[in-house]
N, C-alpha and C positions, 0 to 999 in steps of 0.2 A: 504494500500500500504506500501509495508518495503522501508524503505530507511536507507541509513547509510551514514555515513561524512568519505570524502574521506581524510586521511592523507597521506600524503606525506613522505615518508620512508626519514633517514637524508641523506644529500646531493641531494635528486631528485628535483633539478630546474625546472625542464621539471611539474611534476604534478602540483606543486606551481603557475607556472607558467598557466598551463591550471585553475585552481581557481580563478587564477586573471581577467582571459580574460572572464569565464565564470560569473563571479560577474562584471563585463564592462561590461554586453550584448557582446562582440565578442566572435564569432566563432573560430572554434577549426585550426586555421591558424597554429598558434605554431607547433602544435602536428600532425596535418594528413593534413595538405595541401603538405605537402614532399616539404616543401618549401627550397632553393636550399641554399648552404653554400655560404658564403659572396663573396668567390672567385668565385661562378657561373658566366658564361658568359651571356649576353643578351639574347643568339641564343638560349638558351635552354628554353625558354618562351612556350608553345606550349597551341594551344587552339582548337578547335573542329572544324574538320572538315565539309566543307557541302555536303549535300547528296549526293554520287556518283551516275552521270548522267548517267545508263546505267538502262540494262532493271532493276534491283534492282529498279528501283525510276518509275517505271510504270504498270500500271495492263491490264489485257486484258479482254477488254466491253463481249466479245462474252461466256463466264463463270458466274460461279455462285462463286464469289470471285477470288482471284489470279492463274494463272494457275502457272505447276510447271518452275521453274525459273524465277518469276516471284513476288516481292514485291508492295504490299500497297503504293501507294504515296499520300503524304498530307504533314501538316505543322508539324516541329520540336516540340519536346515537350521540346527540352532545349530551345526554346524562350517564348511558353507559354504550360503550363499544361493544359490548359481549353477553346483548339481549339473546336468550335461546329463539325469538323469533325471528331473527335477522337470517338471512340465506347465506350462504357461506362467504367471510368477507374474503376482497380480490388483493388485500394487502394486508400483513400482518398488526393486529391493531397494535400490539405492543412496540409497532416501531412508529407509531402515531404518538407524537410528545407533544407536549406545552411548552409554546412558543414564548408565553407569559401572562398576555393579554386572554382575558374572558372575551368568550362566542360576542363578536360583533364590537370589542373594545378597540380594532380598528376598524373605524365605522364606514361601513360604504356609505357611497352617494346615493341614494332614493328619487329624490326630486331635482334631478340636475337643473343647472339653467344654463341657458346659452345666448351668445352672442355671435352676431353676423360676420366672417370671416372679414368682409369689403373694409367695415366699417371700424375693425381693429387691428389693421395690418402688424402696427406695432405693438400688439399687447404683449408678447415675451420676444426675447431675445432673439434673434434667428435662427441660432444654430441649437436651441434648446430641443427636445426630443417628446413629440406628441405620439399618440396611440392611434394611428390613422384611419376609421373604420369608412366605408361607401355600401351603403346597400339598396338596391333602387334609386341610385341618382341621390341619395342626400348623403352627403360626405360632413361628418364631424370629427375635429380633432379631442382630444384626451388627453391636457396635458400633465408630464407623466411630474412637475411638480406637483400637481395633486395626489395623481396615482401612487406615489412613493409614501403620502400618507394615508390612504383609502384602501385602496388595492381593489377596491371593484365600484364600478358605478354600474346602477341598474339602469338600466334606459328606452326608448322604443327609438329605431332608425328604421327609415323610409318600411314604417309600418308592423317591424317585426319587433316585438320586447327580445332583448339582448342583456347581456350582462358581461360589462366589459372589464376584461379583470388584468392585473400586472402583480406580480411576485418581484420583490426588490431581490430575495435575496435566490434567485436564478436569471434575473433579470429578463422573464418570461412575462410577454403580452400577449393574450388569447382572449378571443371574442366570442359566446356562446349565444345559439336561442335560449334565451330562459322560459320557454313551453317543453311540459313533458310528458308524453301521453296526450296530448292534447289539451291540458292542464296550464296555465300560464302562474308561473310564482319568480320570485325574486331567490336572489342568493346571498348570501354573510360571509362575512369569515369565521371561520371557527375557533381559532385562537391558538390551532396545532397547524404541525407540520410533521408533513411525510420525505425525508430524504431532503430535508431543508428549504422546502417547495412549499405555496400557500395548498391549508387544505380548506374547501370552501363546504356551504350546506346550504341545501335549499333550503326555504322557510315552508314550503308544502307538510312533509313528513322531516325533516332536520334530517336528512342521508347526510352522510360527509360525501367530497368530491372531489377528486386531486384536478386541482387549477390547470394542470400541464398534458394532463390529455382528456380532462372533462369525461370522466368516468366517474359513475355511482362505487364507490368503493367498500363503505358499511353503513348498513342500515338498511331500513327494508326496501331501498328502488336500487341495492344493491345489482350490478352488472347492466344499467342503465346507462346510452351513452349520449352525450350532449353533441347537437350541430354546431360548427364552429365555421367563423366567415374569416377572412384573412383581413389583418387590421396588424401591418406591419408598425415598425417605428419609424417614423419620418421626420424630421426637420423642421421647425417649424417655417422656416422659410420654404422650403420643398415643399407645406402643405398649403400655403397659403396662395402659391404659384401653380398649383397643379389645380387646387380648389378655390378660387378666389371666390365663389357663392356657396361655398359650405360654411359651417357654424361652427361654434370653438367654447369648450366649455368653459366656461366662468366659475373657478374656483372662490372669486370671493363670495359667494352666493351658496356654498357648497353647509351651509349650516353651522360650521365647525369653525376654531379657529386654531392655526398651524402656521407652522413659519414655513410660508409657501414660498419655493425658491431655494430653502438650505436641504443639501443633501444629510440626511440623517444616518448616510452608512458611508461615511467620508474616508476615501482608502481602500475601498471594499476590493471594487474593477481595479484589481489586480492579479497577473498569471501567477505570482507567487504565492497567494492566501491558497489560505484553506477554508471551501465551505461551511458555512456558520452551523452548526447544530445538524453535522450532516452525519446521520449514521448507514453505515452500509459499505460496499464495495468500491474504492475508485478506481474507475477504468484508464489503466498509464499507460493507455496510447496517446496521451494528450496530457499537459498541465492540466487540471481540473477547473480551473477558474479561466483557461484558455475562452475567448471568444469565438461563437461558431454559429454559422447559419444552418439550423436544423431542417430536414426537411423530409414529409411522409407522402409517398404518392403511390398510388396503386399497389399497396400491400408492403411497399421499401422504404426502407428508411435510409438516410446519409446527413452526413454533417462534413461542412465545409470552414473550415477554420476563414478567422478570418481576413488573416493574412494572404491566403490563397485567390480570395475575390474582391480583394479592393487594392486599390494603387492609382497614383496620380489623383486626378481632379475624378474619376468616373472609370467604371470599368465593366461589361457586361462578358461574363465568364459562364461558356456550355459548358455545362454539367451533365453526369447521368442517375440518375434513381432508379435502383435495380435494373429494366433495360429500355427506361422511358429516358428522353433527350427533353432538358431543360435549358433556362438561362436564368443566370441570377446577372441582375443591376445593382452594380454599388456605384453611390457618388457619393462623396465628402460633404461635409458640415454638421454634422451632427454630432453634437458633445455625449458625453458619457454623462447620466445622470449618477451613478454611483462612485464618482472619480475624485473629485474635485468638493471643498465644501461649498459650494454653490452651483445648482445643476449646471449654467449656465457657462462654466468656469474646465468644465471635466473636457479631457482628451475630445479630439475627434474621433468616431469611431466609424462614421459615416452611415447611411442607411440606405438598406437591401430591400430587394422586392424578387421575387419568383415564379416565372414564365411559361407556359407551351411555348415554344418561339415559332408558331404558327398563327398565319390569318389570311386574308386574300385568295385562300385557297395553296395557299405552300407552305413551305416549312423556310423559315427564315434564319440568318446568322446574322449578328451584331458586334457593334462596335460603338466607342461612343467619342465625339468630334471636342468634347473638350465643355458643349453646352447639354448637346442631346444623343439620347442616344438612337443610331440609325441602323438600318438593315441595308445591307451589301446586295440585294434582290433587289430594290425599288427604290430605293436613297430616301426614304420615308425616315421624318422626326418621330422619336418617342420621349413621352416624359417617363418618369421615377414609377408610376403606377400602372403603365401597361399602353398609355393613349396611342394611337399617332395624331399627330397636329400637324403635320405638313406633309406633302411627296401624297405619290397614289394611293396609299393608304389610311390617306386620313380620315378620320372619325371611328377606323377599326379598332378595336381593345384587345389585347394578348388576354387569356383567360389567367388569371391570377392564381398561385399557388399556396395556401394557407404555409406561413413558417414559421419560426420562431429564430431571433436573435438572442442566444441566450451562451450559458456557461457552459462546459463540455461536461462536469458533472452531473447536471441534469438531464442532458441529453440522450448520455448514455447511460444512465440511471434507468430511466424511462424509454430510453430504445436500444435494448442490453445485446441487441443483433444488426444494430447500425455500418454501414461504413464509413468511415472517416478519411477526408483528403485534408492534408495538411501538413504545413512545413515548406 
């Protein structure tokens, strides 16, 4: 097993700090319980719901399991993991720990609000790092200053409830329907972690849910699996350029109050650390906390470090997944929200997107000229999300590849049969 000693870059209290508490035996309170600045009010305490009393929390006898619209009822797996009516869990619960925070003590978003992309070009910095989701034509950003104290906003885009969630400490963004069975409910945090990863729970029946590939894990919608829309990390300048009539969520509106802007795990994004509170196997074909573009298509999985797919101003790199042919786009400007103590302030890390490199009827190859990226077939413009905007094929969209930018621990935690390009 690699391990390394985490040092604390000069001035970051914050990591110093997580050493101290983790050589105390405490839990990572300090750092990811999004615990509230000294002036928080009482009112903003919040804790986990109980089951909503409707058909969601009852089954129908005269079927062979739930019919549709219709949820599993049984006991909560935030009071115990090891109900005899639960179906056999898909993760071992003893490796489900307390993170610190109580179900819901970091509080999602509920009632987001938003603001008109046009009309707030400057409202964060350019190179800071939003959560970038499109579904039906409404494109909102996420920004992941929020998200770093949230970790999930519930929300409805272009008509579908969604629950957009980010894990600080795998530095994973994943975007689900939040309907199950036909059932529409919200999701929490649960205040554990599986493999150092957010574990989440719906408020229907309280199942736990691992964040990172949105499976029912324990509890009774145990081997339940969630739809997931690709809602990479982009730039905010990339998103406001790609999407200049999409919308941007407004943090200070977010109910809470938090020192939005300071990274709370300062030092973290780095290849030397060792994942926080991470038990299990690490896979040493990679530094663990290495950066890498994960990605699952047609039954394969692969990770691309991310040194392999970025370089210069922009870079568009075929790939293959199992024996499907992709493209991944990287362009520069995007800071590391977990680097630096101020998101704003972290490394570039740049941000990715994932391809069929097919449209028009052909299969295309890219490159990219320094602004956009173009196809060697038809000299056709692309932006960062799949468009063409100029050449023959404008207005066509590459079909977009769900992926994640995240740590290599995680990756291959959760894709324990991946292949890895890197170096």
């Amino acid at each position: 097993m690699r391990t390394h000693s985490v040092v604390p870059p000069e001035g970051s209290a914050m990591i110093a700090r997580l050493m101290l508490l983790v050589a105390g035996g405490a839990l990572f309170l300090a750092a990811c319980s999004g615990a509230s600045s000294e002036d928080d009010s009482a009112e903003e305490t919040t804790t986990a719901t109980d089951p909503q009393p409707t058909a969601a929390t009852t089954t129908n006898p005269d079927v062979d399991g739930p019919a549709v619209g219709v949820l599993a009822s049984g006991p909560s797996a935030l009071d115990s993991m090891f109900a005899d009516e639960f179906p056999e869990p898909l993760i071992d619960p003893d490796e489900v720990i307390s993170g610190g925070p109580p179900p819901d003590g970091i509080p999602p978003i509920d009632d987001p609000v938003f603001l008109d992309v046009v009309d707030n070009l400057e409202l964060l910095p350019a190179n800071e790092p939003v959560v970038a989701l499109e579904i039906n034509g409404d494109a909102r950003a996420y920004p992941i200053r929020a998200m770093v104290w949230h970790e999930i906003v519930n929300d409805t885009v272009g008509g579908v409830p969604v629950s957009v969630t980010y894990c600080p400490l795998c530095n994973s963004a994943v975007t689900y329907e939040r309907t199950i069975n036909g059932v529409e409910t919200t999701f929490g945090t649960s205040g554990r972690l599986f493999a150092s990863a957010l574990v989440m729970y719906d408020r229907a029946t309280e199942t736990l849910w691992t964040h990172y590939n949105g499976q029912a894990v324990i509890g009774v919608l145990t081997g339940e699996q969630l739809k997931a829309h690709a809602a990479p990390l982009m730039a905010w300048d990339q998103f406001r350029s790609t999407y200049p009539a999409g919308k941007v969520l407004d943090w200070t509106q977010s109910g809470f109050n938090r020192d939005y802007g300071r990274n709370p795990y300062t030092g973290y994004d780095d290849p030397n650390n060792t994942p926080f509170l991470f038990r299990g196997r690490l896979d040493d074909r990679a530094a663990a906390m290495q950066r890498v573009v994960g990605v699952t298509y047609e039954g394969s999985s692969a990770a691309f470090g991310l040194e392999t797919v970025s370089g210069g101003e922009g870079r568009a790199s075929a790939v293959k997944v199992g024996d499907s042919d992709l493209v991944v786009f990287w362009v520069a400007g995007q800071s590391s929200a977990l680097d630096a103590e101020q998101v704003s302030t972290g490394r570039d890390v740049g941000s990715t997107g994932v391809f069929i490199p097919h449209a028009g009827g052909r299969d295309l190859t890219f490159s990219y000229d320094g602004e956009h990226f173009v196809d060697t077939e038809t000299g056709s413009l692309w932006l960062l999300n799949g468009e063409a905007i100029e050449g023959e094929l404008v207005g066509d969209k590459l079909v977009q590849i769900a992926h994640l930018d995240t740590f290599w621990f995680a990756w291959s935690t959760y894709q324990p049969d991946t292949s890895l390009q890197s170096g």
